[in-house]
C-alpha positions in Angstrom: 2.1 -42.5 -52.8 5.0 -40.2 -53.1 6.7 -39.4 -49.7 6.0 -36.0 -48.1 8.8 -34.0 -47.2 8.9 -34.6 -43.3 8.9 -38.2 -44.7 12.2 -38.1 -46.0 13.8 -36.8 -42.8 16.2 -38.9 -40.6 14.2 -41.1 -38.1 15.4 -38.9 -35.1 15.4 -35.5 -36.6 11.6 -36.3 -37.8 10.9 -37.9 -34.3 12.5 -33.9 -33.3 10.5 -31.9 -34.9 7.1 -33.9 -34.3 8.1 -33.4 -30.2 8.5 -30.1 -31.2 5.5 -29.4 -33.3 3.3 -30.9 -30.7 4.6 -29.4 -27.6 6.7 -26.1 -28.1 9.9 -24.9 -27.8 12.2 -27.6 -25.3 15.3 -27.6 -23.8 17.7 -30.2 -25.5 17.5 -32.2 -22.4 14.0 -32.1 -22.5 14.0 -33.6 -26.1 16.9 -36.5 -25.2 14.7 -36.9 -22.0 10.9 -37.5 -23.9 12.5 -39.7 -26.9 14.6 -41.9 -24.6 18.0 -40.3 -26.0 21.4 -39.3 -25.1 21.6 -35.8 -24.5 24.5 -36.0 -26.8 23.3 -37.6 -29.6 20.3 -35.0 -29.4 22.4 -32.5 -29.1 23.7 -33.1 -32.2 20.9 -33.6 -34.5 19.4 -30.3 -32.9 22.7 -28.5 -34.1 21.9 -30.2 -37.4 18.7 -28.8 -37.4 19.4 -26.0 -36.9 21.9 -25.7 -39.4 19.4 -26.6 -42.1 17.3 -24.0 -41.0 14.6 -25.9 -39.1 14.9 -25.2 -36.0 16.0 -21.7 -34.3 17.5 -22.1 -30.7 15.9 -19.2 -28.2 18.8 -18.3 -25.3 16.4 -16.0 -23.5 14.8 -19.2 -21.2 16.7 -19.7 -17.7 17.4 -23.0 -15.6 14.8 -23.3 -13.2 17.5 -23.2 -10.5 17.6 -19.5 -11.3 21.3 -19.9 -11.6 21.1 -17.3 -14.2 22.9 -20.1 -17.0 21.4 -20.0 -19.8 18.8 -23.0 -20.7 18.5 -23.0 -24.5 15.2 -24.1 -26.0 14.6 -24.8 -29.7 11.4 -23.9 -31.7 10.3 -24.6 -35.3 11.2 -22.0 -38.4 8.8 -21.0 -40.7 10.5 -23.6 -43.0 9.8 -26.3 -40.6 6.5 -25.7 -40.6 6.3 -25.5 -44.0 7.1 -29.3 -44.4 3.4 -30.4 -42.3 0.4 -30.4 -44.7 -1.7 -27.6 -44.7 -5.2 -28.0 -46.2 -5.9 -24.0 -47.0 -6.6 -24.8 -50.6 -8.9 -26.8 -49.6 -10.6 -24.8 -47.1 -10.3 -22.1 -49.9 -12.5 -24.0 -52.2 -15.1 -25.2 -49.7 -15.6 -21.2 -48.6 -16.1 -20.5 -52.3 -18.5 -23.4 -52.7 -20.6 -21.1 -50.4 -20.7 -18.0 -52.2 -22.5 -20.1 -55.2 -19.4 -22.1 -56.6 -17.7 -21.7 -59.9 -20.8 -19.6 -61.2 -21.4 -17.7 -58.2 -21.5 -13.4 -58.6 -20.2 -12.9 -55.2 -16.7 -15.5 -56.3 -16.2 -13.5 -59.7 -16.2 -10.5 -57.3 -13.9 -11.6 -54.9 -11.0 -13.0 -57.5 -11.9 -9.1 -58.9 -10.9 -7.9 -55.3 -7.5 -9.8 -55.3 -6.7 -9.1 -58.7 -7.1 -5.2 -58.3 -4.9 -5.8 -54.9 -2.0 -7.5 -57.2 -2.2 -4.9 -59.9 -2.1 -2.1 -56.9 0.8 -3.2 -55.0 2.9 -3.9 -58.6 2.8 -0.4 -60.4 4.3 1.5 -58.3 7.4 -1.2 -58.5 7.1 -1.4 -61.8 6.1 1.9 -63.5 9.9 3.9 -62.9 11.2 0.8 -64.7 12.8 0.4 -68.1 10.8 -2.2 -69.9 13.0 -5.4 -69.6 12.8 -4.0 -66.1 9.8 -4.7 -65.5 9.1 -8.3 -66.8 12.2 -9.3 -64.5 10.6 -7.2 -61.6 7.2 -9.1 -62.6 8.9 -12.3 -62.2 10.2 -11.5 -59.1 7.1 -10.6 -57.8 5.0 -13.7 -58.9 8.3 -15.6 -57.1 7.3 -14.1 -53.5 3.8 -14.7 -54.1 4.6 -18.8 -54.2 4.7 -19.1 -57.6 8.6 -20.0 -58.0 8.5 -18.2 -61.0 11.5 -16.8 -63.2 11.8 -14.8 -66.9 14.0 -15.6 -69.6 14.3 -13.3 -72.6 14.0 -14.8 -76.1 16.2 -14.0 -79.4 13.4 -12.0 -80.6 13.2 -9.6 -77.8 10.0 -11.1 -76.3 9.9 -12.5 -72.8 9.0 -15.7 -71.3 7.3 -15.6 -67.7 7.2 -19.4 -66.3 5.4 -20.2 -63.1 7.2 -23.6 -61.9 4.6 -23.7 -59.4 0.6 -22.6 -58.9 0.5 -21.2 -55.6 -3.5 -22.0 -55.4 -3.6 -24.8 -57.1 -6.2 -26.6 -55.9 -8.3 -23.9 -56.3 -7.6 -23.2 -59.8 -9.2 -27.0 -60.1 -12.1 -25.9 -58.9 -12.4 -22.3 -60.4 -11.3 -21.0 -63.4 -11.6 -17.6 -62.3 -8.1 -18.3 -60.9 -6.6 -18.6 -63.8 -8.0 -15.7 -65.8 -7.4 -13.3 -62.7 -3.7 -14.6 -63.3 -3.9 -13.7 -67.0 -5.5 -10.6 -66.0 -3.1 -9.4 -63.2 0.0 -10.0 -65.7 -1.6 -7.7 -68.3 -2.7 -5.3 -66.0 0.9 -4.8 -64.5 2.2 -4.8 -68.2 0.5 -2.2 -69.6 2.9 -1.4 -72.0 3.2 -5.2 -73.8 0.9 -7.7 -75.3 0.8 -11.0 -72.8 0.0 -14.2 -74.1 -0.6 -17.6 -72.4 1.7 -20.3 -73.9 1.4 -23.0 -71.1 -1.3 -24.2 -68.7 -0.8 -26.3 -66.0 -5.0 -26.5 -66.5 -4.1 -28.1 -70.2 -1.6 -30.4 -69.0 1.6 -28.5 -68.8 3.5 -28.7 -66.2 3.8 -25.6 -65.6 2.2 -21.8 -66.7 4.3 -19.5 -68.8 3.4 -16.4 -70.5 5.0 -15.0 -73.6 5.5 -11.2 -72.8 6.0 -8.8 -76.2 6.6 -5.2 -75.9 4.3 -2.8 -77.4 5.8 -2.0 -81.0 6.7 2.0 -80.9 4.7 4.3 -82.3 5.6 5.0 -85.9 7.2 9.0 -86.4 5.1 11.5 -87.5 6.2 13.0 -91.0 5.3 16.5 -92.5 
């Protein structure tokens, strides 16, 4: 079993952010004090921490002398969090299960629902666009939806969309309609260009890329 990302962490910087994680933002001498530490050696793997963007020190706490000096305390980042498992996918595919699994009405309806959301929230960004434009804007907007995805043109003038990651993986497993709402989103936000599938993470690939072609111009009307 491959090691999970918290794994790979230091001994004391993991041993950090599990204090952390389990009781809330601390003082650094509360840390060195609950893991039997030096406040200087805690000290400086907070600073690490924090460095690598895992921790985010709040100045706003006082010394319970009420001396006025300020006590820092240290909380988790989003990125922190990030590295503990989270089972939504999972969760996900049980609440489907529910509506009548993979051939339930009420599941083709809701991937329907999010689909028409994508397409909604991507036309206005990409309609003033030039074409190349737009499959770069595309990208970018599969990238902040978790799908770490980038677009590379080609010699012919086509464009290649690649998803390095599936952002609902586990329920794509489950329910195809995942996959075709993906298909389905692209086109619809590409109105203007013929999309096709070329990699499936489904089929083995390791990761989903689409081949994007613009629309071949109309031909001039002659007299």
């Amino acid at each position: 079993m491959t090691d999970s990302p918290l794994d790979t962490l230091p001994t004391t910087r993991r041993a950090i952010l599990n204090l952390l994680k389990r009781q809330g933002p601390l003082a650094a001498n509360e840390v060195a004090h609950a893991l039997g530490l030096t406040p200087a050696a805690v000290r400086m793997q907070l600073v690490r921490l924090e460095d690598d963007g895992l921790l985010a020190r709040d100045d706003s706490a006082r010394d319970a002398a009420g001396r006025g000096r300020p006590a820092h305390t240290y909380t988790l980042t989003s990125a922190a969090e990030a590295l503990y498992p989270k089972r939504y996918g999972d969760l996900t595919t049980e609440l489907l299960g529910y509506l009548g699994g993979p051939d339930g009405e009420q599941v083709d309806e809701l991937f329907e629902r999010r689909r028409q959301r994508r397409v909604d929230g991507a036309l206005p960004r990409l309609a003033p666009l030039a074409f190349d434009e737009q499959v770069a804007a595309l990208a970018a907007i599969l990238d902040e939806d978790g799908y770490l995805a980038d677009a590379a043109k080609e010699e012919d003038g086509s464009w290649l969309i690649t998803e390095h990651n599936c952002a609902i993986l586990t329920v794509a497993h489950g329910f195809s309609q995942a996959c075709s709402s993906e298909l389905s989103f692209i086109r619809d936000a590409l109105p203007g260009a013929t999309v096709e599938r070329v990699a499936h993470l489904m089929d083995g690939a390791h990761v989903c890329a689409y081949r994007i072609t613009p629309a071949a111009a109309p031909a001039p009307v002659t007299a």
